[in-house]
N, C-alpha and C positions, 0 to 999 in steps of 0.2 A: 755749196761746199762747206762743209762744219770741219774745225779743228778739233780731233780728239787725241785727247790724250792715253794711252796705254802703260798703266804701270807693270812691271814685271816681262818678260822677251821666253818665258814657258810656252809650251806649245798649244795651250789653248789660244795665250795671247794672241803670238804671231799667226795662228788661223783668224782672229778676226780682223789683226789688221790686216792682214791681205784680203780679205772680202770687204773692209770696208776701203780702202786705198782702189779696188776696182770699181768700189759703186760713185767713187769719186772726190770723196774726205781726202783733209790733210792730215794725215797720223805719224804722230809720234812716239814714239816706245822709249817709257825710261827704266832701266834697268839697274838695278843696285850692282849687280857681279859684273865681271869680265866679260863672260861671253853669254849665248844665245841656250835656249834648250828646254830650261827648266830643269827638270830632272835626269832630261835623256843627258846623259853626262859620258864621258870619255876617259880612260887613263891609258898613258901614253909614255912609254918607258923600254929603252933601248929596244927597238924594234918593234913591241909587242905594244899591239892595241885592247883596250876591252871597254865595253858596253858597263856601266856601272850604274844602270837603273834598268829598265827596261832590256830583254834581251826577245822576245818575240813580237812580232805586231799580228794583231787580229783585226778582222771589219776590213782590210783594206781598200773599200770601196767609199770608207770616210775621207781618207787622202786622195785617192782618185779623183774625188767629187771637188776636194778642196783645189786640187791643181786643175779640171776642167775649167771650174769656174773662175780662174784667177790668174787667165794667160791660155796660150796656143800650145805649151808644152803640156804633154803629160806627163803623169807619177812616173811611168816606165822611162819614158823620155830624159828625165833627172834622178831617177834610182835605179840601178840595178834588183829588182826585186823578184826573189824565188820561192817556190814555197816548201818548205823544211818537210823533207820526208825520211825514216817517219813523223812524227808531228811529236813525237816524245817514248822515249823508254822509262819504263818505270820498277825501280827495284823496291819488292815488298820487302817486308820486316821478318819474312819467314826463308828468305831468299829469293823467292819467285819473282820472276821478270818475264816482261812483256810487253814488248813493239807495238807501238798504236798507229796505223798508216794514218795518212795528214785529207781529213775531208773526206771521208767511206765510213759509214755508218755498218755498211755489211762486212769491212773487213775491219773495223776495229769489234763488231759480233762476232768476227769468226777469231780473231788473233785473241780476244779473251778466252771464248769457250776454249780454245789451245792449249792457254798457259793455264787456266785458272779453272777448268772442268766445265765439263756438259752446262748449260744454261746460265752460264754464268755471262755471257754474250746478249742471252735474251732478255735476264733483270736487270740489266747494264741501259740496252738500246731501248725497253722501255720505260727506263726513269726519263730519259734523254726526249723520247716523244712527247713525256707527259711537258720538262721542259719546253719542249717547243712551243705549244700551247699557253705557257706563260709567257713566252717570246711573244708571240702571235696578238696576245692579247694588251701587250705593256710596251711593246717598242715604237711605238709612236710617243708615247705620254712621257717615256723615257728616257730618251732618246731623242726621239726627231724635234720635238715639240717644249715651245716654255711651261716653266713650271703649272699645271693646269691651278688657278683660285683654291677650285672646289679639292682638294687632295683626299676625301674618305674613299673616293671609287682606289687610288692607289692604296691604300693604310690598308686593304685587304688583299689576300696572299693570292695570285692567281695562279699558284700552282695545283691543279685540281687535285679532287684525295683520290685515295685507289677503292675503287670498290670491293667490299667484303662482304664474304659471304655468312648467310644464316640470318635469321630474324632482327638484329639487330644491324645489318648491313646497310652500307651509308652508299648511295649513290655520288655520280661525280658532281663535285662542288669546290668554293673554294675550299683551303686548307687552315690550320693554324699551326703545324707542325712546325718546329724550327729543321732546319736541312738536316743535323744529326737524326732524329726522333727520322726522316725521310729515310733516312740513310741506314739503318738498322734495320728499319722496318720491307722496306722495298729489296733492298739489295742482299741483306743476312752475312755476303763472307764478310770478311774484316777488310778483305784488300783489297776488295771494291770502296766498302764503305771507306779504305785510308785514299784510294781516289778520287771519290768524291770530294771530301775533305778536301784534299790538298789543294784541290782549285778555289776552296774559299780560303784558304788558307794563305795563299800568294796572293790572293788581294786583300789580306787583314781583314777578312771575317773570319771571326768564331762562329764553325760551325752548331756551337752546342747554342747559339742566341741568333745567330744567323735566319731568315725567314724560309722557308722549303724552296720560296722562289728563284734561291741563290742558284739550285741548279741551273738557270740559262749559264751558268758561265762555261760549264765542261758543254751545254749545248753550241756556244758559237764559237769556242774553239773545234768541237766537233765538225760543223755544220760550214763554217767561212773557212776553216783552215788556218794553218800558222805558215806567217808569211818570215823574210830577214832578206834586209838589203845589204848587197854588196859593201862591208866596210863597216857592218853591225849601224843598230838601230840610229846612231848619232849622222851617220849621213842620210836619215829622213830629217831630222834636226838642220842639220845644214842647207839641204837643198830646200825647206819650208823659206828659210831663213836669206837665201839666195830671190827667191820666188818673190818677198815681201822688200826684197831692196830693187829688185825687176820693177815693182808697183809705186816706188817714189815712199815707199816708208821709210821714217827716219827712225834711226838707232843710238841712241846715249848710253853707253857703256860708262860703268862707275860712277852713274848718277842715280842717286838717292832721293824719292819721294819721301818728304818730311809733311807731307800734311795735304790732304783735299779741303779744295776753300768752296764756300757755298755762296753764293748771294741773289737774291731777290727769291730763293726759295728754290736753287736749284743750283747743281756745279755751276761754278767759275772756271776750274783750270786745277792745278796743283801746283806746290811749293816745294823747291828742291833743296837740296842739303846747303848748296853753294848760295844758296838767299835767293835765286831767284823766281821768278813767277814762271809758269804756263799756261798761257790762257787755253779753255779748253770749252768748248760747247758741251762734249761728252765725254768720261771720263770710263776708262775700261781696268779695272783691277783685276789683274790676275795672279792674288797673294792671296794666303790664309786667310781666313776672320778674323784672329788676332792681329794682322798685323793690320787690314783693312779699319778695323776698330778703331787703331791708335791714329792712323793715318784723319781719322774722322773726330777726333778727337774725345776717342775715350767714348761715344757713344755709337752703340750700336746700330748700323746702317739696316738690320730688318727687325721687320714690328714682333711686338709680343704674339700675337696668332700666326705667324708664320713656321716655316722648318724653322727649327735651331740648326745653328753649326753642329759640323761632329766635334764630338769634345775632344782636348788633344790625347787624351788619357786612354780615350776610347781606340785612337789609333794604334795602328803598329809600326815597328821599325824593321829595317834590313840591312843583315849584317853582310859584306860580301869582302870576296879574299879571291886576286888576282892571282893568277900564278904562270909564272916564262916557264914550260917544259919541254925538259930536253927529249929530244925523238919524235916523229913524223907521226901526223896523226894516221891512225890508221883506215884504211878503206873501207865505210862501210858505220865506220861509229857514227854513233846516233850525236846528232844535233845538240840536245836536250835531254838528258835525265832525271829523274827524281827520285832518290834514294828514300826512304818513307823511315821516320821515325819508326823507333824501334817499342815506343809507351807512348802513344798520341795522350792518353789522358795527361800526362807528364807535360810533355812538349805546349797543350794547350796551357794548362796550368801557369805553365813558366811564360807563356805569350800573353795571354791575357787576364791572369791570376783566377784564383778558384777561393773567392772568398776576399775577406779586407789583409793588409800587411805586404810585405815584399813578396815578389815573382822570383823564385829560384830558376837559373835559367835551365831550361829540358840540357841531360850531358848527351842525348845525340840525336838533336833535329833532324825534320825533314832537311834534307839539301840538295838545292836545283846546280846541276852542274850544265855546265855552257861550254861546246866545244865546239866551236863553226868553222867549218868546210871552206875558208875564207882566207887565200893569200895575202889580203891587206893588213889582216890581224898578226901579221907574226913575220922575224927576219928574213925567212928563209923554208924552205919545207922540208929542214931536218929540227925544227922546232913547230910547236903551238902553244898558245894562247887559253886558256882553262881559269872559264869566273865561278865560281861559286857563291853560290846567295843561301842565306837562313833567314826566315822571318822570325821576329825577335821583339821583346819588349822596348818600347819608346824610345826610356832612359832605366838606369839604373844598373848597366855594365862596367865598372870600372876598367882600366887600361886591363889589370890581369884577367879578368873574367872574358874581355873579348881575346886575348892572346890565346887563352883554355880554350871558348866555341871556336876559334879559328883553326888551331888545331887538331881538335874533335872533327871538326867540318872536313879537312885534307883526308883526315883517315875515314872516313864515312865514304867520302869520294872517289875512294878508291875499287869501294863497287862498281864505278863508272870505267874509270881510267886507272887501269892498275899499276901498281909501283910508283902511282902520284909522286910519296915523297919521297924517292929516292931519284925521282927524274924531273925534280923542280930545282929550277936554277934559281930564283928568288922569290918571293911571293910577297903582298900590299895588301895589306887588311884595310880594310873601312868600315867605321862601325857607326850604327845608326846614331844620329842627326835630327833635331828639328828641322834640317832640310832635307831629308829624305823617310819621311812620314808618311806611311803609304796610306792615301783613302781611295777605297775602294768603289766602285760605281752603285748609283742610285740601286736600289728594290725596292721593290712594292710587296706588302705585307708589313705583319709587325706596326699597326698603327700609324705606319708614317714614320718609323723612326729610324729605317734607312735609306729614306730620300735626304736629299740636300738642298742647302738653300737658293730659292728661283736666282737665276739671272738681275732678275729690272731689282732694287733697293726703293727704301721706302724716298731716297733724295732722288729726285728728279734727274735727269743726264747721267745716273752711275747706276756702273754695269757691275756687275761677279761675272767670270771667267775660268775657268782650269778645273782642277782636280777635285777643289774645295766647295766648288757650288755645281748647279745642275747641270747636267747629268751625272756629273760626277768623276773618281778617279778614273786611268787608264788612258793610252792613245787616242782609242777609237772617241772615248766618250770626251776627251778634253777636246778633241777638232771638233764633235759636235756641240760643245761648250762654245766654240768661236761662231759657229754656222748659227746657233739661235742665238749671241749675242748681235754681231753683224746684221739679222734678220729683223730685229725688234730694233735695234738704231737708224735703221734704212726704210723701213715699214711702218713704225710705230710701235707704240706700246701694247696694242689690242691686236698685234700677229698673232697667228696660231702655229705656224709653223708650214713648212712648205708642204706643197702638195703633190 
């Protein structure tokens, strides 16, 4: 039995300590905040609940697999989980709208062709096939598996090209196309091409540098479904959380790692703010790279040939604005909407700049509105519960500019839920944060330069975990984050990944 220690109680953390507290470890979790989650966060104000990271789970067979393994209860067993149908409404910039059922490929081909003309269904469902194919080929190395040594079979795009015709026609192979150059090319309307987008878009890619590979995402939202537990995403948060105090993990709330100690060539333990020691055989971080850096003392824990971190610059933020409204949600509204930017060139521009100098922010973002079917959210059922999210540059909003997107964003929303601001009782803006920096999960293509960094460090006994290292941002991928850390500390460093 090894002592390890776990900095940070985010949910890639606590998916490993509870696979390694099962395999028989004495684990520790110290946490700098209050509570448990990481990002899956909570707001909580007269009656009314809201999800203020995360508002759908996809993969749910990551969690399943994490609670099979880690106790006699299942996911179902500790969450009410259902799956969101339709899986999302989406209002174009032209007006047009269109219901996407949650998991049917033939009826999100036919509810396009509907709303958006004859074939529009069938250059939709086969970008999505060619997708899968890059699924098919990269969800092991991505996903299941530690970081592979060798990374050039990843650094190339396996999203195949389309074939063209006439003499100069290219057979299927891989691609170099970034997802936009995909996205024009394959799809042609706009409102396809802003759907496509948006999906890299909520996970902070730029489509326009983004690699063609990025379409698996509308593929495994298509393909797995969009799931939401009774009580919104923070009661997966809780019951993970629940699950790891079941397995004898210990929890330190408003205890601060001040430093990883090394000796004889390999962790010690770590040092807390209060002075004291942790002895630790193995040593689980699931924080940034910068904060892991300093914790190491200013030197960087992986080699020069490795991934680099994402740079923080390179990331995005999310701006999101609560709101208590007054009147009964109606029968029938959609879960999830997404109101599409009305100048996506604009909106990128202002997200991830178009050139050197300040980011003017776009004046009317995409906006994901969140209205869930969900009595625990709200006092009563002549009110609900209405989040709104913008993806938004890092930093560089002062107080009045997020007051401006936050109210742009109500009236934008109002394509979803009408007469928003006359039927809102109060509303809570929260504007992006170095803690709420969205990275987005591993791809393959682009040289390698939207994976993240492996798991195992170049010090011996220290782990990466969460958002920031492999596989990368997102639910599904942070629990797999825990499963190939737990995997390589209980197997060794020469695991490949389960089979």
């Amino acid at each position: 039995m090894a002592r390890i220690a776990v900095i940070g109680a985010g949910m890639g953390a606590m998916a490993a300590a509870a696979r390694l507290a099962v395999a028989g470890h004495r684990v520790a979790v110290f946490e700098r905040g209050a509570t448990h989650g990481g990002a899956v966060r909570r707001l909580e104000r007269d009656g009314f609940t809201f999800d203020t990271g995360p508002g759908l789970l996809h993969l749910p067979a990551v969690y399943r697999d994490l609670f099979l393994k880690t106790g006699k209860e299942s996911l179902e067993s500790c969450v009410e989980l259902s799956q969101v149908d339709p899986a999302g409404r989406h209002v174009f910039a032209d007006g047009t709208a269109v219901s996407l059922p949650n998991a049917s490929r033939a009826g999100v081909l036919a509810a396009l062709d509907e709303a958006l003309g004859a074939g529009a269904g069938e250059r939709w469902s086969a970008l999505v096939g060619r997708a899968r194919e890059a699924w098919d080929a990269t969800r092991r190395p991505l996903l299941e598996e530690p970081l592979w040594p060798d990374r050039r079979v990843l650094g190339r795009d396996p999203y195949p090209a389309v074939r063209r015709r006439g003499l100069f026609g290219r057979g299927k192979g891989p691609t170099t196309a970034t997802l936009a150059e995909v996205a024009r090319r394959e799809l042609v309307d706009p409102r396809l091409v802003a759907l496509l987008e948006s999906h890299a878009l909520a996970h902070g890619f730029d489509p326009r540098s983004a690699p063609a590979s990025a379409a698996v995402l509308p593929y495994m939202e298509q393909t797995f479904g969009s799931w939401y537990p009774r009580g919104g995403l923070r009661a997966l948060a809780d019951a993970l959380y629940a699950r790891c105090l079941a397995r004898k993990v210990e929890f330190g709330f408003g205890t601060e790692v001040t430093g990883i100690v090394e000796k004889d060539g390999r962790v010690a333990g770590v040092e807390l703010a209060d002075g004291r020691f942790a002895e630790a055989e193995f040593v689980v971080a699931g924080i940034d790279p910068g904060q892991l850096a300093r914790l190491c003392g200013g030197r960087e824990p992986w080699g020069a040939d490795e991934v680099r971190p994402v740079p923080r610059e390179r990331a995005t933020g999310r701006l999101t604005v609560c709101l208590a409204v007054r009147g009964a949600r109606p029968e029938g509204a959609a879960h999830r909407t997404v109101v599409h930017a009305a100048d996506r060139a604009a909106e990128l521009a202002g997200v991830f700049g178009d050139g050197p100098g300040p980011r003017p922010p776009c004046d009317r973002p995409t906006v994901t509105v969140l209205r869930p079917d969900d009595p625990t959210t709200r006092p009563d059922d002549a009110h609900e519960a209405v989040t709104l999210t913008a993806t938004v540059a890092p930093r560089g909003l002062d107080e009045a500019a997020v007051a401006a997107v936050a109210e742009r964003m109500t009236e934008i929303a109002e394509a979803a839920v009408p007469g928003l601001r006359e039927r809102a009782l109060w509303r809570e803006v929260l504007p992006p944060t170095d803690d709420t920096l969205v990275a987005g999960p591993a791809l393959a293509g682009r040289e390698g330069r939207f994976l993240r960094p492996g798991n195992r460090t170049r010090i011996p006994g220290l782990y990466a975990v969460g958002g920031w290292s492999h596989p990368g941002g997102g639910l599904a991928h942070a629990g797999m984050s825990g499963a190939i850390v737990a995997g390589l500390i209980v197997n060794g460093d020469d695991w490949h990944g389960s089979t």
